[in-house]
Every structure is written in C-alpha cells, then in structure tokens.
C-alpha positions in Angstrom: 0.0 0.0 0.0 3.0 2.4 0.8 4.5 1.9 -2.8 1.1 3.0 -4.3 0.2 5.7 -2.5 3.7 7.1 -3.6 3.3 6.2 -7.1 -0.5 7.9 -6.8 1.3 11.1 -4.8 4.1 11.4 -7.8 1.5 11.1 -10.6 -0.5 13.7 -8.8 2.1 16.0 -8.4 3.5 15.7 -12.1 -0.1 15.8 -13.4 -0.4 19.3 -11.4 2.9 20.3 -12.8 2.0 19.3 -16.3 -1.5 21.2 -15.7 0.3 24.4 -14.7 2.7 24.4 -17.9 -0.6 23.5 -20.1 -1.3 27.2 -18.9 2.2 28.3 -19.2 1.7 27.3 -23.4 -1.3 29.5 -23.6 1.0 32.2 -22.2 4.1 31.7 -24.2 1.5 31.7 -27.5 -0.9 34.8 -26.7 1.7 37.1 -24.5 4.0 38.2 -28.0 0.5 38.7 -29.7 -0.8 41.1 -26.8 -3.5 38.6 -27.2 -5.2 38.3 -23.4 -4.0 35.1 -21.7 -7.0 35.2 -19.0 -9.9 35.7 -20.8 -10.7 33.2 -23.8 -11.1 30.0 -23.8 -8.4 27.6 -25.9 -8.8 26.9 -29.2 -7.1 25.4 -32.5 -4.9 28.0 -33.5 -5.4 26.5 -37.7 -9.8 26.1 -37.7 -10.3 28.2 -34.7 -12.4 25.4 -32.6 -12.9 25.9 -29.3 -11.1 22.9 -27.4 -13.5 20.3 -25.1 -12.3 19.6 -21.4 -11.3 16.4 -22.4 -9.5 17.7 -25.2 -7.2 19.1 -22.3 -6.0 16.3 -20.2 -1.8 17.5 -20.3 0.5 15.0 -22.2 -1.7 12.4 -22.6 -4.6 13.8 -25.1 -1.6 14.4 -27.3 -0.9 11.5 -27.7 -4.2 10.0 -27.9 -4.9 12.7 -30.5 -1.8 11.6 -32.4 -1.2 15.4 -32.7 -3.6 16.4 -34.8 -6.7 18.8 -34.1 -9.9 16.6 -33.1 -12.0 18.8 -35.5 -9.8 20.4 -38.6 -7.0 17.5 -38.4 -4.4 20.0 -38.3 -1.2 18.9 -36.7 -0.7 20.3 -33.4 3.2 21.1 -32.6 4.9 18.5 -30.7 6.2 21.7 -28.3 2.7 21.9 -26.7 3.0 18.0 -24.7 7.0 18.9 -24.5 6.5 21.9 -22.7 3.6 20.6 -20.2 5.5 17.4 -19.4 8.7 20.0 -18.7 6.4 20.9 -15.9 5.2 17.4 -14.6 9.2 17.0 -14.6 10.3 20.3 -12.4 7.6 19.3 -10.3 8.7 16.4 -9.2 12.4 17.3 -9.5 10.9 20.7 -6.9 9.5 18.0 -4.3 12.3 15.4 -4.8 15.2 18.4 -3.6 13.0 20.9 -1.8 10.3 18.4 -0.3 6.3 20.0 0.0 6.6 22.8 1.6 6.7 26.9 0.6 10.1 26.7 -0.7 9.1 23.9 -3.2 6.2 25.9 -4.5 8.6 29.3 -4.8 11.3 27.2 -6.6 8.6 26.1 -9.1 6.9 29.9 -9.5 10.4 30.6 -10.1 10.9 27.8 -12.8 7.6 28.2 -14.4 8.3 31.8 -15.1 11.9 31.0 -16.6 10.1 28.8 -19.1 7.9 31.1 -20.9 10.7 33.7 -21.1 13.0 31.2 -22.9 10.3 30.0 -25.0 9.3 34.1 -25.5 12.5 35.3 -26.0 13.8 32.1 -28.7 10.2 32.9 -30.9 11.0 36.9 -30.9 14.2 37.7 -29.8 12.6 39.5 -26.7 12.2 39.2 -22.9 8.7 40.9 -21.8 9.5 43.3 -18.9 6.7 41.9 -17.0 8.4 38.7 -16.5 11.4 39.9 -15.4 9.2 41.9 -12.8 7.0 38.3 -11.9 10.6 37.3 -10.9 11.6 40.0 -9.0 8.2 39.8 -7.1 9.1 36.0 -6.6 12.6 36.6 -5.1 11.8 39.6 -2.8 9.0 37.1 -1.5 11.8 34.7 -0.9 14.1 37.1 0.6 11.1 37.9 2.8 10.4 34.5 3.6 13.2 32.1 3.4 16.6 32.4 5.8 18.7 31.0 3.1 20.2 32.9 0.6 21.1 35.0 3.0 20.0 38.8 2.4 23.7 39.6 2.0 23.9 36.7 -0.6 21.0 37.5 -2.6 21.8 41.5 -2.9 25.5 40.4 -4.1 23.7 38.0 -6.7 21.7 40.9 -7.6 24.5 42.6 -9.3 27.4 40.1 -9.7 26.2 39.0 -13.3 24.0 41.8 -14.2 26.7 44.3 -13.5 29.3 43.3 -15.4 27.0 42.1 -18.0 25.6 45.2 -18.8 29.5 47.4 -18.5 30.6 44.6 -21.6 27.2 46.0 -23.4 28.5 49.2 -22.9 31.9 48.6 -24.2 30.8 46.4 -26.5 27.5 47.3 -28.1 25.0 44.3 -28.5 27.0 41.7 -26.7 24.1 41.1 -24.2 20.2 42.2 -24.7 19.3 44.5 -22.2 16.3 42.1 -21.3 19.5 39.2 -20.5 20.6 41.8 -18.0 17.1 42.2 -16.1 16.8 39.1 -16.1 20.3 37.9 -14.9 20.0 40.7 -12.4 16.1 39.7 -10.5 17.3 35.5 -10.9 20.6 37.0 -9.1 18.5 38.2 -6.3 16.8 35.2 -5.9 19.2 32.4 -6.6 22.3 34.8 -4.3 25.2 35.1 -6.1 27.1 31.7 -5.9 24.2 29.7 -7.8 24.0 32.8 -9.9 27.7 32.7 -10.7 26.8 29.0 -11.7 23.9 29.9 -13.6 25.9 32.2 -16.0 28.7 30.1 -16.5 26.9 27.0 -17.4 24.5 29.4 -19.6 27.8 31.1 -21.4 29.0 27.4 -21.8 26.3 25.9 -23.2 25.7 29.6 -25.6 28.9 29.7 -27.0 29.1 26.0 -28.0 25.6 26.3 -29.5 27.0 29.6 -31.7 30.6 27.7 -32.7 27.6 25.0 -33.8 25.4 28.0 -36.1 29.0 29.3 -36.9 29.8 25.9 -38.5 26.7 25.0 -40.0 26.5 28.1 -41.4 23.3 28.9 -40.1 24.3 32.4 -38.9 26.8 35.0 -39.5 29.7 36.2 -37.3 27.7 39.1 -36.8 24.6 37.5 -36.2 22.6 37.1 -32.7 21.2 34.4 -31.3 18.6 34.1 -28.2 20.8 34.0 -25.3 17.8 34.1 -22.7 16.9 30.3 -22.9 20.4 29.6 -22.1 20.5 31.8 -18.7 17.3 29.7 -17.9 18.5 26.8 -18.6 21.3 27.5 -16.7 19.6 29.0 -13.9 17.5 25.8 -13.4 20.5 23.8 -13.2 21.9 25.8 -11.1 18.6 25.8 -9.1 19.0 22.3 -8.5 22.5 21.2 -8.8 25.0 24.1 -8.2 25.6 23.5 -4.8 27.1 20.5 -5.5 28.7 21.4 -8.7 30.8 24.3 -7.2 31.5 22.4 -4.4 32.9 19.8 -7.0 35.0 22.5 -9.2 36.0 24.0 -5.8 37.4 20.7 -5.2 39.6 20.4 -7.7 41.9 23.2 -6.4 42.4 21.4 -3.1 45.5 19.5 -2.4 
C-alpha cells in the first residue's frame, strides 16, 4: 500500500505540474500577440475550434490525438505536450530536492516563469518586462520569507552577473540584450550570487558551444545574434537544483 500511495502522490504531483505548464503554453503563445491570456477559452490556432475539457487532459490527449486537431485534423506542434511534461518534470524534481513545503512551490513559481521567457525570447528575440518583474516579485518574497540565501547573498547576486554584463554591453554594443541583464539581475536576487555565478557560467557554456555550432553549420553570421535568454534559464534551473554541488565539485579540484 505504501508503494502505491507514492506512485498515486508522484503522478499527482507531475499531473499538477504538467497542468500548470498546459497554462504556461497558452502564455508563451498569446503574451508576444498582446493577445489576453485570461480571458478566452483555448482553441485550435489553424480552424479556430474551441477545445472540449477532455481535449485538455496534459500530455496524454496528445498522444491520444496523435497530434492532430480533433476537429480540422491540423497537426498540433509536438512543443505543446513537451513543454507541459517539462512541468510534470520540475515538479517532481521541486518536491524530490525541496520536499512539499513553501520553498518547493517558490522554486517552481520561479521555474515556471523561466520557461515562458525562454520559450518568448527564442520565438522573438525578446524578454517581456513583466516577466522579469513576476521574478523579482518571486525573489523579494523569498528574501522575505526564506533564511537561506542569506540577504547579504541575494543583494550580491543581484549585481554580480548583471553588472558586469551590462559594462561589456557598454563597451561592447549588442554583446548582451538588455532584457538578458534584467533578467540575470532579478534571478541574481533570488538564486544569491554563488548559484547565480553557476547559472551564467553553465548558460555562457552551453551559448557559446551552440553559436561555434550556427557558426559551423553556417546557419548564422559572425555578426549574427542568437537568443541568449533560454540559455540563462537553462542555466539557472541547473543551477537551481545542482549548483551546490557542482561548485562544491570545481572547488574541489583546487584542493591538495
């Protein structure tokens, strides 16, 4: 009976995580389109049919729908069940490190809202300002709330990255986007600077080998930009739940 109700409580919570991101999908489509993404209900983008409740179930209707629209036949992008079961994932991943509690839930807020600006900002190029603010709302509530980052730790992460992020912009024009730098600078305040420190370095790790890849492949020019933003919050996730341990790793490799 034990192993069941765990298997019933991990399906619950990755169902409610998946649920969430379902929403998260609507946002990342309607936000770019100043297209309200609390009034309406969903529909097929191609015919314009308004989706059934059981057309809705996350992950699963997909599937069942073999990605195609249950009215036009249109094919349905594969990003939509992706994204949602991104969500059942980070759920679990949020319970698994940070157990049930407040600190869970803020970890996910946090994650959920890093999704749908790396999803914004690799469809336009852009970072809305109003995510950057959710953020900020999300980390002063952590400061507020949680001992650990400390206060000092968070302030320091709020300008450790940002900072000198935004003084290479100036010197060099267009290295970072000025929505990289909000961003980078409200995660900092929530993540405190040593997971923030993490966050940047895997992000300008993981960035630069995907632009030697568009440099070789010829998909973009030397003076060409890519989206860096789904890099920082990839980055930042990692960080989020692993960059404790891989600092303490790298730190470890200077030790004799």
């Amino acid at each position: 009976m034990v192993y069941i109700a765990e298997i019933f409580l991990y399906l619950l919570v990755f169902m409610a995580g998946a649920g969430i991101f379902s929403f998260l999908n609507v946002v990342i489509y309607r936000l770019p389109e100043k297209i309200s993404f609390v009034t309406g209900r969903s529909h097929c983008p191609s015919c314009g049919a308004t989706l059934r409740w059981y057309d809705m179930v996350p992950v699963f209707n997909w599937f069942y729908l073999r990605g195609k629209c249950r009215d036009c036949g249109a094919r349905i992008s594969f990003r939509y069940p992706a994204v949602e079961t991104l969500g059942g994932v980070l759920a679990l991943l949020c319970m698994h490190r940070f157990g049930m509690g407040a600190e869970a839930i803020a970890d996910f807020a946090f994650l959920a809202v890093l999704t749908v600006v790396a999803f914004i900002d690799a469809d336009t190029m852009e970072i809305p300002n109003g995510l950057v603010i959710l953020i900020l709302i999300i980390a002063i509530a952590a400061l507020v709330c949680f001992p650990e980052p400390t206060w000092k730790n968070r302030l320091i992460g709020l300008v450790c990255v940002s900072v000198p992020m935004l003084l290479i912009t100036i010197v060099i024009p267009g290295a970072f986007g000025g929505g990289d730098i909000k961003l980078m600078a409200a995660a900092g305040l929530f993540l405190g600077w040593k997971l923030c420190l993490v966050a940047a370095f895997l992000a300008i790790v993981a960035g630069g080998l995907y632009g030697i890849w568009l440099l070789a492949t010829r998909r973009k020019g030397k003076k060409e930009h890519f989206a860096f933003g789904p890099f920082l919050c990839a980055g930042m996730a990692a960080a989020l739940f692993w960059g404790e341990q891989l600092l303490e790793w790298y730190l470890s490799l200077y030790r004799f």
